[in-house]
C-alpha positions as CSV (number, residue, x, y, z in Angstrom):
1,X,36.8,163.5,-30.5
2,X,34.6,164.8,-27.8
3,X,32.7,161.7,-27.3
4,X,36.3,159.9,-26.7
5,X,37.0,162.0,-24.4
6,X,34.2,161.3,-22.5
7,X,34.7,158.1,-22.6
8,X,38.4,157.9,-21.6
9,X,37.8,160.7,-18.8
10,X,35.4,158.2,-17.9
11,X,38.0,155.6,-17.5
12,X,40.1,157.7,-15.3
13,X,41.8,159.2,-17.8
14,X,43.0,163.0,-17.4
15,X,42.8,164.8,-21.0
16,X,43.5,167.6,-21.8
17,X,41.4,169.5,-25.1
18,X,43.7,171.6,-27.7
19,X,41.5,173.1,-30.0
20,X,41.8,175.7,-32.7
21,X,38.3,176.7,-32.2
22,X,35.6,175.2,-30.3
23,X,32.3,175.1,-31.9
24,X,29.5,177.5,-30.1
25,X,27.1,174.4,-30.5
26,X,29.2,171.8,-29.1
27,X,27.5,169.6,-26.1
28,X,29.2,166.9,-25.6
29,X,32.5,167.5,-22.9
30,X,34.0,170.1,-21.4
31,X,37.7,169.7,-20.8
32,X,40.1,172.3,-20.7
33,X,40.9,174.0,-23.5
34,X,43.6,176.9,-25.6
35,X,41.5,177.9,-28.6
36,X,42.5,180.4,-31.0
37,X,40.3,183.7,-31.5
38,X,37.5,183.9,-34.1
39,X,39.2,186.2,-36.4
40,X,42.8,184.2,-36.2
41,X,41.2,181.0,-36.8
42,X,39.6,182.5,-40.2
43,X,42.7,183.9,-41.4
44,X,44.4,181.1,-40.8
45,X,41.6,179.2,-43.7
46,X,41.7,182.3,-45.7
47,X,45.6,182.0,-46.1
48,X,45.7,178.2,-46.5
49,X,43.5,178.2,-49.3
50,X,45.4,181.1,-51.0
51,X,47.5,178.3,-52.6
52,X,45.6,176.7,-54.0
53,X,44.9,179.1,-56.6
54,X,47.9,177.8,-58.2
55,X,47.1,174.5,-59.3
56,X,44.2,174.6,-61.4
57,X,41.6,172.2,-60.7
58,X,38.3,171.7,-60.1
59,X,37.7,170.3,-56.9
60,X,35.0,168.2,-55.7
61,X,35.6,168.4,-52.1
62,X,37.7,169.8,-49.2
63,X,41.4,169.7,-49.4
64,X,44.1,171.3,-46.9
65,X,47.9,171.5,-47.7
66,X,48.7,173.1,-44.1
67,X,51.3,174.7,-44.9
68,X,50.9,177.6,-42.3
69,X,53.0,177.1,-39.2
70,X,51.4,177.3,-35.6
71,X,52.1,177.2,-32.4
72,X,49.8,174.0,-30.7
73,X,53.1,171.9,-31.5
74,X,54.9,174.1,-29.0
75,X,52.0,174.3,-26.5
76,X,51.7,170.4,-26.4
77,X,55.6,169.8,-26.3
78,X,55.7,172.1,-22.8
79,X,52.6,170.9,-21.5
80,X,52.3,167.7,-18.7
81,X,50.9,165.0,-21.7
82,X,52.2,162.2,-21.3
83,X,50.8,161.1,-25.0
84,X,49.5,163.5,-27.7
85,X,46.2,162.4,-29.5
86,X,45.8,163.9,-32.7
87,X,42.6,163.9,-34.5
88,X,41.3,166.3,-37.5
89,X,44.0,168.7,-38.5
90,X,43.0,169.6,-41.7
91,X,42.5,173.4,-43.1
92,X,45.3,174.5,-41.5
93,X,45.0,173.9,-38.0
94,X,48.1,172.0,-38.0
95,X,51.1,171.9,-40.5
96,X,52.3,169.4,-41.6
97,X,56.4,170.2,-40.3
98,X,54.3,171.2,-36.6
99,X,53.1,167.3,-36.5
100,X,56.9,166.3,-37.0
101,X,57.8,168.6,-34.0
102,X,56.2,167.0,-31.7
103,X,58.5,165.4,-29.1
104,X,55.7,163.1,-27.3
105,X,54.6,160.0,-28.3
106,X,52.2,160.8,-31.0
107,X,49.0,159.0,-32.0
108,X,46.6,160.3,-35.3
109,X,43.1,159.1,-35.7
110,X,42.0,159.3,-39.1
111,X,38.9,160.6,-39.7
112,X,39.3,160.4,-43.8
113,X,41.8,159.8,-46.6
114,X,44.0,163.1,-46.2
115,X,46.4,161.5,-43.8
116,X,47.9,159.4,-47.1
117,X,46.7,161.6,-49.6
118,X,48.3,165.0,-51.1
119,X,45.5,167.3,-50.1
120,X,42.6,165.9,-50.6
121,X,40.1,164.6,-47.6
122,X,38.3,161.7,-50.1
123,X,39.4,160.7,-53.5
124,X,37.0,160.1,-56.3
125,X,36.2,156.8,-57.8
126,X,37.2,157.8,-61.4
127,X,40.5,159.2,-60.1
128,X,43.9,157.4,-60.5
129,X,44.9,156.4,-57.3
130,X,48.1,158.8,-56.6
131,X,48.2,157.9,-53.2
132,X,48.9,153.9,-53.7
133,X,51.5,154.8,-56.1
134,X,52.9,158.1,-54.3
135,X,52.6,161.4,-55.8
136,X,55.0,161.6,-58.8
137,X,54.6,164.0,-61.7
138,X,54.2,161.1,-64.1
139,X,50.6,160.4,-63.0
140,X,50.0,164.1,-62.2
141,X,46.3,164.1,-64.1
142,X,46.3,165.9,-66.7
143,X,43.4,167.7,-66.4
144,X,45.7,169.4,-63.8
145,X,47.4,172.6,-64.6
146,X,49.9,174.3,-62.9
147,X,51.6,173.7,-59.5
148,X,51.2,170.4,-58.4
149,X,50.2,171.1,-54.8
150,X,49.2,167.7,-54.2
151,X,52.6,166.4,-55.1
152,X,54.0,169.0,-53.4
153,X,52.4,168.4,-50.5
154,X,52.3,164.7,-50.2
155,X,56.2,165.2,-50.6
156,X,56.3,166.7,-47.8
157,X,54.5,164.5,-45.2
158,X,57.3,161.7,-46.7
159,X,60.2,163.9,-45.8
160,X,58.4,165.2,-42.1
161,X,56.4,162.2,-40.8
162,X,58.2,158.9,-39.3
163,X,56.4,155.8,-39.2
164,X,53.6,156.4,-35.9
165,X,50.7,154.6,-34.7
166,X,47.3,155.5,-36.5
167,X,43.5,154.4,-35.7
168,X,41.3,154.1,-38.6
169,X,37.7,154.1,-37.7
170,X,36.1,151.5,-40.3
171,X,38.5,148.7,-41.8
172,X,38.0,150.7,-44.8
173,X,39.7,153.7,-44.2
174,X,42.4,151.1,-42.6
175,X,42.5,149.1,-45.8
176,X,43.6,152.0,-47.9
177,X,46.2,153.3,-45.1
178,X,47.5,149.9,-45.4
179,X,47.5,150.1,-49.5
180,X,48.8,153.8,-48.8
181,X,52.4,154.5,-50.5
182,X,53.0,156.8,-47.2
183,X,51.5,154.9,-44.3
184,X,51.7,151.4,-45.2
185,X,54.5,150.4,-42.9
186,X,53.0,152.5,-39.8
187,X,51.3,150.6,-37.1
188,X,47.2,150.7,-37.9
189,X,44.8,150.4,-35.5
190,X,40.9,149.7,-36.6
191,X,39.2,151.5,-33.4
192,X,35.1,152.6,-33.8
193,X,33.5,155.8,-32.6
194,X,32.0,156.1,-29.6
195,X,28.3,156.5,-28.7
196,X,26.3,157.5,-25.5
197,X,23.8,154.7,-25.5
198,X,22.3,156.6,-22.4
199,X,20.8,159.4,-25.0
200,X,21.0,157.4,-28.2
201,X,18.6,154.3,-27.5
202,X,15.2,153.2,-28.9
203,X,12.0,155.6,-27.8
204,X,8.7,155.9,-28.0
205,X,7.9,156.7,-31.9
206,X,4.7,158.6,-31.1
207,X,6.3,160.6,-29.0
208,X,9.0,161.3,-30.8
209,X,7.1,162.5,-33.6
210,X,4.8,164.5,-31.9
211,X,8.2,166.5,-31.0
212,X,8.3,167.4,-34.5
213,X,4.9,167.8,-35.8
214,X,5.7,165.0,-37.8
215,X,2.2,162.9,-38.8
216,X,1.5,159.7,-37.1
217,X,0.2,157.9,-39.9
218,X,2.9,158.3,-42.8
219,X,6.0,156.4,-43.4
220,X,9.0,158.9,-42.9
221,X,12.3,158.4,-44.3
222,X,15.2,160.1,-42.7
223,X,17.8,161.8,-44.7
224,X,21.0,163.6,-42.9
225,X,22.8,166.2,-44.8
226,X,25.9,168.4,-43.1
227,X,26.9,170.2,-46.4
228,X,25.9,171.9,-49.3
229,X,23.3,170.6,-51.7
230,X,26.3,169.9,-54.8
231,X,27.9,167.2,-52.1
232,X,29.3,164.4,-54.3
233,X,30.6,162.6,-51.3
234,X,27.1,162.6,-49.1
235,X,25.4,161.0,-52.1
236,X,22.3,163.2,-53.2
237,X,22.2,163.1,-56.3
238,X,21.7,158.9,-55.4
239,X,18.9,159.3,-53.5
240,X,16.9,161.3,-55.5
241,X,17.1,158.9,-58.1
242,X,16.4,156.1,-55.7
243,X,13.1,157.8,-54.4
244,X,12.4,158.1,-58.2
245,X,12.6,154.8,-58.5
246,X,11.1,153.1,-55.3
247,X,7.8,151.7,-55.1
248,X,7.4,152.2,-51.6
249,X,7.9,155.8,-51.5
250,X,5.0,157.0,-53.8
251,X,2.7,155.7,-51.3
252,X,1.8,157.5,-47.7
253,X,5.5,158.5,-47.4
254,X,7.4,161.5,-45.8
255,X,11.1,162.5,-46.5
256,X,12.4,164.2,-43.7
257,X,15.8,165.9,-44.1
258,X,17.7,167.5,-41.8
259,X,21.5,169.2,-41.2
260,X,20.6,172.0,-43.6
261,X,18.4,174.8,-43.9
262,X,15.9,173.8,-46.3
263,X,15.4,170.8,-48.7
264,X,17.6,170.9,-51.7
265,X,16.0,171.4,-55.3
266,X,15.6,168.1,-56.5
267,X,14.5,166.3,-53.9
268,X,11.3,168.8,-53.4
269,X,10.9,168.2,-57.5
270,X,10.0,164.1,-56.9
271,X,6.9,163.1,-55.7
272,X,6.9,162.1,-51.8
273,X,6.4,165.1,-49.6
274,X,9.7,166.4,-48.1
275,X,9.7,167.8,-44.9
276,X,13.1,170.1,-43.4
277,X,13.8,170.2,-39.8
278,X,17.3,171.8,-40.2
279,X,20.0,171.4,-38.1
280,X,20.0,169.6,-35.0
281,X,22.5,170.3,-32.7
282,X,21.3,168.9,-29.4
283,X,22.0,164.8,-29.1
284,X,18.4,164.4,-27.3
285,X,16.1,165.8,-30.0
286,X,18.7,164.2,-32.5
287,X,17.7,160.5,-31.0
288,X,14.3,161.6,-30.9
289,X,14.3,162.5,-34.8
290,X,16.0,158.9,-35.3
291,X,13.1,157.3,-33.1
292,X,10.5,159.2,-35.6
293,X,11.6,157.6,-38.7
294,X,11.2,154.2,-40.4
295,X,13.9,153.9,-42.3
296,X,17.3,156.2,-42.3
297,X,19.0,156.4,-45.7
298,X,22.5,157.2,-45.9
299,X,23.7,157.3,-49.6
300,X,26.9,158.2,-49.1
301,X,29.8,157.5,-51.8
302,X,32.4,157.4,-49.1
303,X,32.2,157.5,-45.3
304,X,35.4,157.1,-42.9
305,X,32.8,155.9,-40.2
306,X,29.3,156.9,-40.8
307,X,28.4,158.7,-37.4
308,X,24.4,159.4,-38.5
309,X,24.1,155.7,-39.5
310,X,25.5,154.3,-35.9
311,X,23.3,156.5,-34.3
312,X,20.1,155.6,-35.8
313,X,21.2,151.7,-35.3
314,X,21.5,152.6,-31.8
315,X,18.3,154.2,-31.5
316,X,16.8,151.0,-33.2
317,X,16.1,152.1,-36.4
318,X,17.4,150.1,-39.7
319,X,19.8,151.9,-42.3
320,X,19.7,151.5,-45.6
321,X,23.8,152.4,-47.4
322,X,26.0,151.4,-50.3
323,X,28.0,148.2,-49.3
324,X,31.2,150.4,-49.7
325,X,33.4,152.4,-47.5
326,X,32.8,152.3,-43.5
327,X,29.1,151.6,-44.1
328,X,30.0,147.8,-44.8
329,X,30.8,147.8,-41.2
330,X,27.9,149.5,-39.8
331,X,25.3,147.7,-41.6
332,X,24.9,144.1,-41.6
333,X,22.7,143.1,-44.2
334,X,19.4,141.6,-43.7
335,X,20.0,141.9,-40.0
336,X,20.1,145.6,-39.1
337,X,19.4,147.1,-42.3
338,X,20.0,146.4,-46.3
339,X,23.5,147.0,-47.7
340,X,22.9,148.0,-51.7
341,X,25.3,147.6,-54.5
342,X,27.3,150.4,-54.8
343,X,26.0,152.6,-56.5
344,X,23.3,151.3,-57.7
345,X,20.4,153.8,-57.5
346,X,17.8,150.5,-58.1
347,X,19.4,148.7,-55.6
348,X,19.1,151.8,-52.9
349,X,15.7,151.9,-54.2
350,X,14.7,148.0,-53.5
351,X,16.5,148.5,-49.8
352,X,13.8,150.6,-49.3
353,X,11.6,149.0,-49.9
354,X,12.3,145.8,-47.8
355,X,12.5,147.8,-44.8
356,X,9.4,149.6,-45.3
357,X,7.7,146.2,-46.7
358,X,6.2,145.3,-43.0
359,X,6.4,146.7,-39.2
360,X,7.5,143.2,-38.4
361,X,10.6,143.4,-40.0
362,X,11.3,146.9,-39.0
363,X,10.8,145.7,-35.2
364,X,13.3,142.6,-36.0
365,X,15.9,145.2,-37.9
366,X,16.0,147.5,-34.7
367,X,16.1,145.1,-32.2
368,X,19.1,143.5,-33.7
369,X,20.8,146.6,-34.3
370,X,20.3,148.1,-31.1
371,X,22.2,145.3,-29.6
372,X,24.9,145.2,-32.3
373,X,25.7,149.0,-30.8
374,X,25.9,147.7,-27.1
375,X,28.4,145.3,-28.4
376,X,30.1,147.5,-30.6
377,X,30.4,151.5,-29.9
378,X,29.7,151.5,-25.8
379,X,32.0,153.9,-24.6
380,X,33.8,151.7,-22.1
381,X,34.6,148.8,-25.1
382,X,35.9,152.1,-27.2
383,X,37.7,153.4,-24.0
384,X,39.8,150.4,-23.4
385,X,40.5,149.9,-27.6
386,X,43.0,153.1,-27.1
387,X,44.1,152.7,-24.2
388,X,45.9,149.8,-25.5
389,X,47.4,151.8,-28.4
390,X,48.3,154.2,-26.0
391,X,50.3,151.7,-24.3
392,X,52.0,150.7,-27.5
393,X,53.1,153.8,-28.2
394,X,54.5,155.1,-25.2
395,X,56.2,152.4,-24.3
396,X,57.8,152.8,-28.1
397,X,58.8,156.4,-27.4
C-alpha cells in the first residue's frame, strides 16, 4: 500500500493515507495520516474476535467478520477524495456495512481470498469451496458447530456490497474472484505490486554477506518467515521435508531464516546449519540479505502476490516456489528460478538443487530475473496500471 503510494505520489498524484494504525517500523512513505490510538485499535481486535467463539472451529489461519462499526467511512465521505482506495480491511478495521457507506467511487485491492470468502483470509485445499457455491447451510462443514459465522457473514457482504471495481495482484487471486459466487460479475483488474528498484537491485554478494557475518564460502539458502512457526499457509512444514530430502543441501550449505526471532524446531533438527537473522525491517539491509544468498525458497501453499519472492528476483537472485497461487506468476521456470509441483516436497527438493547445481546458472537465473522486475513491478508501469482503473471508476460514479 505504501509502496503505491509512492509510486502514484510520484506520478503527480495527491493521496491521502487513512490508517487505523501505522506500524512504528514502517519506512516506506509518509503521507498524511488519521490513525486510531494504540489502545482503541486493540480493542477494536479484542472485540472482533469475541465472535467467534460461537462457531466452533478450528482454524488454521486469520479470519475477520468486521462486524464492529467505525468511523473512517465518515471521515473519507467528508474529506476532498475524489476516489477512495481501499486495501486491507480485515480484523476489524473496517465493517463490512462502513464499506457500503461509502459515497465515492470506491476501489478494493485484494490482498487475499477474504474479499469473496465468509471470514476466512485463505481457504484450505481440502476444504469445500463455499465461496464458489455461496455460503448456504447445506454445505456448512460439518466439522462446524454452532453459529455459522461464515455464512453469516458472507451473507452480509451480498446484501451491503454492489458490484465495484477490484485489483487482484496475481491472476490467481483474480481467477478465484472471477469463480467467486460474490464477486464474479464485478469489474477485476490484475494489477502487480510495486518495487523500488533503486534499493532492491543486484549487489555485491561479498559485501553483502560480510553485513551479516554470514561465511563467504558456504552455499546459503534464504528462508522468509512473517508468522509463527505452526503457519500452514507459509509452508514450513514443506521445506523441512525438502531440505531432508535434497542432495545439495547436506553439502557446505547454510539456511538462513529470517522474519522471526529464532529458527523454528524442526528446521534446527535437519542436518544443514541454520542461521536466524530475525526480522528485517529496513528495505536496504533487506536487499542486502537477498544479495547474500544463493537461492531464496518460498514454500508457500498460497500467496496473493509473493512480496519476498519479487524482491529477491529483483535483487537478482533465483526463487525456487510451488507452481500454484501468485508464485506461477513470479517465477518463470527455468528462466528466473524453478517452479515445483505443488506440493511436492521432492520436487522442492530437486529445484534446489538445479539452482545450486553451478554458479553459471545462478548468474543466467539472476540476470534474467532482474530484468523481468524492470519490466514488470517498476513503480511508474504500476503507477499508470491504476490510474486507468481509477479512470474507470470515476467516470462510473
Amino acid at each position: 500500500m505504501q509502496r503505491l503510494a509512492a509510486a502514484l505520489g510520484y506520478s503527480g498524484v495527491d493521496i491521502d493515507m487513512l490508517v487505523r494504525r501505522q506500524l512504528s517500523n514502517s519506512q516506506d512513505v509518509s503521507v498524511p495520516q488519521a490513525k486510531f490510538n494504540v489502545f482503541q485499535s486493540k480493542l477494536r481486535s479484542y472485540l472482533g474476535k469475541q465472535i467467534f467463539k460461537l462457531q466452533k472451529q478450528n482454524r488454521m489461519a486469520l479470519a475477520s467478520a468486521n462486524w464492529l462499526p467505525s468511523r473512517l467511512s465518515r471521515l473519507a465521505n467528508r474529506s476532498s477524495a475524489d476516489l477512495v482506495h481501499l486495501h486491507w480491511i480485515g480484523n476489524e478495521t473496517l465493517s463490512i456495512e462502513d464499506v457500503a457507506r461509502l459515497r465515492k467511487p470506491t476501489v478494493m485491492t485484494l490482498h487475499d481470498m477474504w474479499g469473496f470468502c465468509g471470514t476466512e483470509h485463505y481457504t484450505p485445499f481440502d476444504q469445500d469451496c463455499r465461496w464458489q457455491e455461496g455460503y448456504t447451510r447445506s454445505n456448512k462443514p460439518q466439522e462446524l458447530r454452532g453459529l455459522d459465522i461464515d455464512h453469516w457473514t458472507w451473507q452480509r457482504k451480498r446484501r451491503a456490497w454492489k458490484r465495484g471495481h477490484i485489483i487482484c495482484p496475481s491472476s490467481w487471486l483474480a481467477n478465484c474472484a472471477c469463480q467467486s459466487a460474490l464477486m464474479a460479475n464485478w469489474d477485476i483488474h490484475i494489477i502487480p505490486h510495486a518495487l523500488d528498484l533503486q534499493t532492491f537491485k543486484p549487489l555485491s554478494k561479498e559485501v553483502a554477506r560480510d553485513t551479516f557475518g554470514l561465511p563467504q564460502n558456504k552455499r546459503i539458502i534464504l528462508f522468509g518467515r512473517a508468522r509463527s512457526a505452526g503457519d500452514w499457509v507459509k509452508g514450513i512444514d514443506l521445506l523441512t521435508a525438502a531440505i531432508r530430502e535434497s542432495r545439495s543441501v547436506l553439502q557446505n550449505t547454510l539456511v538462513v531464516v529470517f522474519g522471526q526471532d529464532r529458527p523454528t524446531d524442526s528446521l534446527q533438527g535437519n542436518a544443514p546449519a541454520v542461521h536466524s537473522i530475525g526480522p528485517l525491517y529496513d528495505k536496504a539491509n533487506l536487499a542486502r540479505l537477498y544479495n547474500a544468498a544463493d537461492v531464496m525458497v518460498v514454500p508457500s501453499r498460497r500467496e496473493a502476490f509473493g512480496q519476498t519472492a519479487s524482491e529477491a528476483q529483483a535483487c537478482g537472485t533465483p526463487v525456487v516456489a510451488f507452481n500454484a497461487s501468485r508464485l506461477k506468476d513470479i517465477v518463470v521456470h527455468y528462466q528466473t528460478g524453478y517452479l515445483a509441483e505443488p506440493f511436492s516436497t521432492t520436487d522442492l527438493a530437486a529445484g534446489i538443487d538445479w539452482i545450486l547445481g553451478t554458479p553459471e546458472r545462478f548468474a543466467s537465473l539472476g540476470k534474467a530475473a532482474r530484468q523481468r522486475a524492470n519490466t514488470l513491478w517498476h513503480p511508474e508501469t504500476v503507477a499508470s496500471q491504476h490510474l486507468e482503473v481509477y479512470r474507470q471508476a470515476t467516470a462510473c460514479s
